[in-house]
C-alpha positions in Angstrom: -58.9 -94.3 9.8 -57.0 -92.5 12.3 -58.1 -92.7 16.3 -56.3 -90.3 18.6 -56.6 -90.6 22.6 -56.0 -87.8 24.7 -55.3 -88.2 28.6 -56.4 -85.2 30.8 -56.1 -84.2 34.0 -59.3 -83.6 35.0 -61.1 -87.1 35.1 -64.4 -87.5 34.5 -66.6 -89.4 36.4 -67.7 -93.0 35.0 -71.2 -95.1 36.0 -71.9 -98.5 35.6 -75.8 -99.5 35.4 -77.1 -102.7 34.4 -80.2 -102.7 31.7 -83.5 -104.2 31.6 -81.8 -106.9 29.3 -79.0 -108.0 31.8 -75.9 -105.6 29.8 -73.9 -103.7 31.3 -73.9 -100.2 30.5 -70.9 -97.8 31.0 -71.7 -93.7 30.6 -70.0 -90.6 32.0 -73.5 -89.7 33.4 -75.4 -91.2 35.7 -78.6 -92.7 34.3 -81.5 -91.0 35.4 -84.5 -92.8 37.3 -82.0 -96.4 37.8 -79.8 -97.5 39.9 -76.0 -97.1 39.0 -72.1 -97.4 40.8 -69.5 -95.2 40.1 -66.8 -96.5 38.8 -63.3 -95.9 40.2 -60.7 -96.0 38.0 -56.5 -96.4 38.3 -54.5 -93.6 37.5 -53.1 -93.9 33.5 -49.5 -94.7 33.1 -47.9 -92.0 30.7 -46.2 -93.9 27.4 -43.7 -91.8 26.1 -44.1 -91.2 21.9 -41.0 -92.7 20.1 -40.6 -89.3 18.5 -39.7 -88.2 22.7 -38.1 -90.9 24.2 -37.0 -93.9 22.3 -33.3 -94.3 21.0 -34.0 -95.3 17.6 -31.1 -96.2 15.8 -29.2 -98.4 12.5 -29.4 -101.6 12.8 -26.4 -103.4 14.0 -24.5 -105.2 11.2 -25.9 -108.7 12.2 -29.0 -107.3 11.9 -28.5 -106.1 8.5 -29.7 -108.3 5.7 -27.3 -111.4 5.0 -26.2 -111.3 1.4 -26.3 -114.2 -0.5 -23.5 -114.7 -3.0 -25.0 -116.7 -5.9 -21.9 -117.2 -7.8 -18.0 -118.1 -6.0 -15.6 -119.8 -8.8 -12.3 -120.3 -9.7 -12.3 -119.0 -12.9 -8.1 -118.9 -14.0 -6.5 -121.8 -13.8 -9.5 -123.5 -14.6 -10.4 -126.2 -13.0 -8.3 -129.8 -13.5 -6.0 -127.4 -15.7 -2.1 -128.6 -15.7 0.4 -125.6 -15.9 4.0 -126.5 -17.0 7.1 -125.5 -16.0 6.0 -122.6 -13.8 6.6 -122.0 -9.9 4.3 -119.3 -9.7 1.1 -118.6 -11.5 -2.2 -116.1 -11.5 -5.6 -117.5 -9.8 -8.6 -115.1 -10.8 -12.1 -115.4 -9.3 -15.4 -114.8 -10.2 -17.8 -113.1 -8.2 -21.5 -112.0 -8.0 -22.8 -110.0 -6.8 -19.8 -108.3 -5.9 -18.1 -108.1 -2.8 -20.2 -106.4 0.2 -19.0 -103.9 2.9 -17.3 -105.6 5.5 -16.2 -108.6 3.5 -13.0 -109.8 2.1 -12.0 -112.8 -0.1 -9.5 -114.7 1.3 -7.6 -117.3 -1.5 -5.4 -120.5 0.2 -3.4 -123.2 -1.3 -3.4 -126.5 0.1 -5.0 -124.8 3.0 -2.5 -122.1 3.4 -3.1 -118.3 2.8 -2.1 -116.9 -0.8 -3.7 -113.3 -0.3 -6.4 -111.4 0.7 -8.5 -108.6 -0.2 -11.7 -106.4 0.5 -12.4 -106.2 -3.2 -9.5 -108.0 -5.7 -10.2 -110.7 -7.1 -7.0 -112.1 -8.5 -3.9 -113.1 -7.0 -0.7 -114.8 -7.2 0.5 -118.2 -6.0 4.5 -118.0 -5.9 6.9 -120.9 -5.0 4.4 -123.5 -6.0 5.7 -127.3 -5.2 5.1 -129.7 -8.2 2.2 -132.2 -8.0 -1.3 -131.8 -7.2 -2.5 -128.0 -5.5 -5.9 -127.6 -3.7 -7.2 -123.5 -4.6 -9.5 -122.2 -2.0 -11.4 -119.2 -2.6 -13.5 -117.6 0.5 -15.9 -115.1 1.5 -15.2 -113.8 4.8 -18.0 -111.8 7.0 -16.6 -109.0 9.2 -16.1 -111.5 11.8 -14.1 -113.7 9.9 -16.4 -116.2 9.6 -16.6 -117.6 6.3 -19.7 -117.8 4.2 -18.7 -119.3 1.3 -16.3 -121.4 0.0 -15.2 -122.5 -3.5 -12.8 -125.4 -4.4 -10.4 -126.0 -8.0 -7.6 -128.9 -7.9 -5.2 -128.0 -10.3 -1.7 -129.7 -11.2 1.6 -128.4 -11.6 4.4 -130.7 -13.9 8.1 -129.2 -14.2 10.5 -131.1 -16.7 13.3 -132.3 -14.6 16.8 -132.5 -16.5 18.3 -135.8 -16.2 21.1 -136.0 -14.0 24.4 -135.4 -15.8 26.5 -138.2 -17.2 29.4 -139.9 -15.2 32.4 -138.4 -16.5 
């Protein structure tokens, strides 16, 4: 059902009567035979269309929908994994769904940044101290803000060669 007004600039003349009944009766004629006051009515108040005068534009990124990452995850090392006799090895993450416009995955180690990217997801940790390393994996909105987080403690063991002997 479709109702279309149309404002003119002729204006019509409006009475108000009151019935036999007590209701009040508005008509664009005066009754005939009864009483009745004309009406005076305030000039209309033209609304531009939003087709005429309204900006209507994208919405802003914050407006956008907020994607929801269902899986983050250090895949490679895997978690609790001990790698031998290396300084530097390869950290791959797993993503879904995939990595939006706008965002970047940021990887640290022990809190300090390893790499990042708007769409890799594997990097390399060089110079790695022996011991116990803390892998962070983020998702970073354009702001920088971070979205989510994963967390993978892996540990790192060199053989040491025994001092040499007195000579």
């Amino acid at each position: 059902m479709s109702c279309t007004l149309f404002a003119s600039s002729v204006s019509a003349a409006i009475y108000k009567t009151v019935d036999e009944e007590g209701n009040v009766v508005f008509s664009d004629s005066a009754p005939a035979g009864k009483p009745s006051e004309e009406v005076k009515l305030k000039p209309l108040t033209p609304i531009p269309s939003p087709q005429s005068g309204l900006n209507i534009s994208k919405p802003k990124p914050e407006e956008q929908k907020i994607v929801s990452y269902k899986k983050l995850e250090i895949v490679e090392p895997t978690p609790g994994a001990t790698i031998q006799n290396q300084d530097s090895f390869n950290v791959r993450i797993a993503l879904a769904p995939g990595i939006q416009p706008g965002h970047r995955i940021r990887l640290l180690l022990n809190g300090k940044r390893v790499g990042e990217s708007s769409g890799q997801l594997s990097f390399t940790a060089s110079n790695v101290e022996r011991g116990s390393q803390v892998l962070t994996a983020e998702i970073l909105d354009e702001n920088s803000k971070v979205i989510k987080s994963a967390k993978s403690t892996v540990f790192v063991h060199r053989a040491i060669a025994p001092p040499p002997p007195p000579s």
